[in-house]
C-alpha positions in Angstrom: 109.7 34.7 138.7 112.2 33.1 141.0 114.4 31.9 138.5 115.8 35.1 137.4 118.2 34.7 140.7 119.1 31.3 139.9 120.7 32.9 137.0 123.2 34.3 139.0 126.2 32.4 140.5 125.7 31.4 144.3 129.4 31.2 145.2 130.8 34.3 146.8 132.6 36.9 144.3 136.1 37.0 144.3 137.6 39.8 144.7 140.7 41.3 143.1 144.4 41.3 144.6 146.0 44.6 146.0 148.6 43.3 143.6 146.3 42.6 140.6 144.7 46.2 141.2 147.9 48.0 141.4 148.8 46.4 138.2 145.7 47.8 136.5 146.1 51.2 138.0 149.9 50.9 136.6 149.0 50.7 133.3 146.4 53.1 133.9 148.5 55.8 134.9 151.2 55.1 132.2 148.9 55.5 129.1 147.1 58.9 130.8 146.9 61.3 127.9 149.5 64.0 128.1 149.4 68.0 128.5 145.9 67.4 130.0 145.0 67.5 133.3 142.9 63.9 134.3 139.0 63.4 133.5 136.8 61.1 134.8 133.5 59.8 132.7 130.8 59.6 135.4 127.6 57.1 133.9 125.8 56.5 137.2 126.1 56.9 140.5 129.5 59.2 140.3 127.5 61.6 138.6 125.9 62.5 142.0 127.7 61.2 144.6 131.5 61.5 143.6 134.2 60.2 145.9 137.1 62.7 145.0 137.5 66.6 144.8 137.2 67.8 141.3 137.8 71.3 139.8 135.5 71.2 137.2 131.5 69.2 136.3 130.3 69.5 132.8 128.1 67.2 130.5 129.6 65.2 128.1 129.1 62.5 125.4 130.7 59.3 124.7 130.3 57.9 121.4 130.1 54.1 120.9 128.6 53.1 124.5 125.8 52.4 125.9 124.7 52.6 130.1 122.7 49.5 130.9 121.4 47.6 134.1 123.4 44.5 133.0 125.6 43.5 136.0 124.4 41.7 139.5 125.0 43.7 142.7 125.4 42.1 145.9 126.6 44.2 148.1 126.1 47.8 146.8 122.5 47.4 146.4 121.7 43.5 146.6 123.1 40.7 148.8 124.4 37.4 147.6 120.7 35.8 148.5 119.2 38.3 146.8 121.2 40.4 144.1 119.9 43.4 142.8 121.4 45.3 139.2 124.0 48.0 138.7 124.8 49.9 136.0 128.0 49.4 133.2 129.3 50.9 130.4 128.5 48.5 127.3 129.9 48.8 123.7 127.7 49.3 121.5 126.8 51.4 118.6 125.2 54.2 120.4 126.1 57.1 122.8 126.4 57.7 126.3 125.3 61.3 127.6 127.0 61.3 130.9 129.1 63.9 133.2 132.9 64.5 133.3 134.7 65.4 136.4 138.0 67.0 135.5 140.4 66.6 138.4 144.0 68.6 139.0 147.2 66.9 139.7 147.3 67.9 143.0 144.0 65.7 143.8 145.2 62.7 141.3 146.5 60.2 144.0 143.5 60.6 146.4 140.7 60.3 143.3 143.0 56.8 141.8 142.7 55.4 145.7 139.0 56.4 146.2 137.7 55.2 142.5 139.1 51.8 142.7 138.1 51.8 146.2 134.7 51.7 144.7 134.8 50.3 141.1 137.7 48.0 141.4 136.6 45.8 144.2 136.0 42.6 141.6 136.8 43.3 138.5 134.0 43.9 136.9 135.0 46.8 135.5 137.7 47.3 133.0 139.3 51.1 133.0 139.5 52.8 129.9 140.4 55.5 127.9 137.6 57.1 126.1 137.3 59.7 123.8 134.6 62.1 125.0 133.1 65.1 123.9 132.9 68.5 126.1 131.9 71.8 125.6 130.7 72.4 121.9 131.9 69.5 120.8 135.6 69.4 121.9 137.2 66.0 122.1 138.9 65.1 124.7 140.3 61.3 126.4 138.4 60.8 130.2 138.8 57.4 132.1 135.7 54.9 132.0 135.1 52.3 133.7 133.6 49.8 130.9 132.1 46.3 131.8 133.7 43.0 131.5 131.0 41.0 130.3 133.2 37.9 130.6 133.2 38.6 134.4 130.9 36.0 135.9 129.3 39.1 137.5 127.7 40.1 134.2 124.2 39.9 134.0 123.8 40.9 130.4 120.2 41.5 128.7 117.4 40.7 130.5 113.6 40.6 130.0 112.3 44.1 131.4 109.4 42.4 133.9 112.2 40.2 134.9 114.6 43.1 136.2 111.7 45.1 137.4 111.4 42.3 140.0 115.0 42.0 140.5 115.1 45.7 141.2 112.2 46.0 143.8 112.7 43.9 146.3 116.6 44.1 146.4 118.5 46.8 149.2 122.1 46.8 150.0 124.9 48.8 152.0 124.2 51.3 150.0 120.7 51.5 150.0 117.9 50.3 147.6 117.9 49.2 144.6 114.9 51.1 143.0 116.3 54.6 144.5 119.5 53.8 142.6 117.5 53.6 139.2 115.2 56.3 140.4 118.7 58.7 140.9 120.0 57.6 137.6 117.0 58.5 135.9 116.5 62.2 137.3 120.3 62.7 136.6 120.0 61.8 133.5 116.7 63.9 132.3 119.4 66.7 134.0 121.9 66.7 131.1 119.3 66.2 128.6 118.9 62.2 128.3 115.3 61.7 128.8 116.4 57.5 128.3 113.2 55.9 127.9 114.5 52.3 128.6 115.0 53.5 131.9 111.9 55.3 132.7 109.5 52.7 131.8 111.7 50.0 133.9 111.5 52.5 137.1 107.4 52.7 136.2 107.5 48.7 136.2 109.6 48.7 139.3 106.9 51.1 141.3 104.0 49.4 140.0 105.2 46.1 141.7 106.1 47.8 145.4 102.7 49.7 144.7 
């Protein structure tokens, strides 16, 4: 099933400008909702490993998104010779259950530098604000990071037995691959989101490193 890496585009990914990401993080910071303090939605791996300080977790929906193994990774957990998937934010016509992180003012400079640190390295990602819900239903606006699926990183949909393949045998700086779907799906039977997409793909994935 060797073609499934042909798929994705050999030449190096080019990474975004300090000046193109302080640009996004200027418009960022000048449509922040007001008289609230900043939330961040958390979809995958911020949900257990976040990179800032954070007065409050709690669970939280976000209508209209989906989270998906739709973009090629090749560094976190792939190389360029062989890719593995991460996870985006997709618009669909679904829900996300996911976790918010609501962070003080006094912590807001350090958690912009660290997220896009981490999510803005190519641009992959588009930041967003999102209406989520919290606590009994209350609505509040959290930043997202949503996927640009014009980015040539973008995977999109893929046959299951093909990403099962792509998943096992791919391992980057952060690790593997297949522990990064196995986190995602024991976080997310946590908060209530027993996703069954997921949990048959991580069966697939284990029956072929079996």
């Amino acid at each position: 099933m060797k073609q499934a890496i042909n798929r994705f585009p050999c030449q190096p990914l080019k990474h975004l400008t300090d000046t193109r990401k302080k640009e996004v993080l200027g418009r960022i910071r000048g449509t922040r909702p007001v008289n609230q303090d900043i939330w961040i939605f958390a979809y995958g791996s911020l949900m257990w490993n976040p990179c800032f300080k954070y007065k409050k977790r709690v669970e939280a929906v976000l209508p209209g998104y989906e989270r998906k193994f739709h973009i090629w990774s090749c560094v976190a957990r792939g190389t360029s010779e062989r890719p593995g998937l991460g996870l985006c934010l997709e618009k669909t016509g679904k829900e996300t259950i996911g976790v918010a992180f609501q962070i003080e003012d006094k912590n807001v400079e350090k958690a912009w530098a660290a997220l896009w640190e981490r999510e803005m390295a190519t641009g992959i990602y588009n930041p967003e604000w999102v209406s989520i819900l919290v606590c009994n239903d209350l609505a509040i606006k959290a930043l997202a990071f949503v996927v640009d699926d014009q980015h040539i990183q973008y995977a999109g949909k893929l046959p299951e037995e093909e990403m099962a393949w792509i998943i096992a045998g791919a391992s980057g700086t952060y690790g593997r691959c297949r522990d990064y779907l196995a986190m995602t799906v024991s976080e997310t039977k946590k908060i209530g989101d027993c996703n069954n997409e997921l949990v048959k793909l991580l069966k697939s994935v284990d029956k072929l490193m079996s």
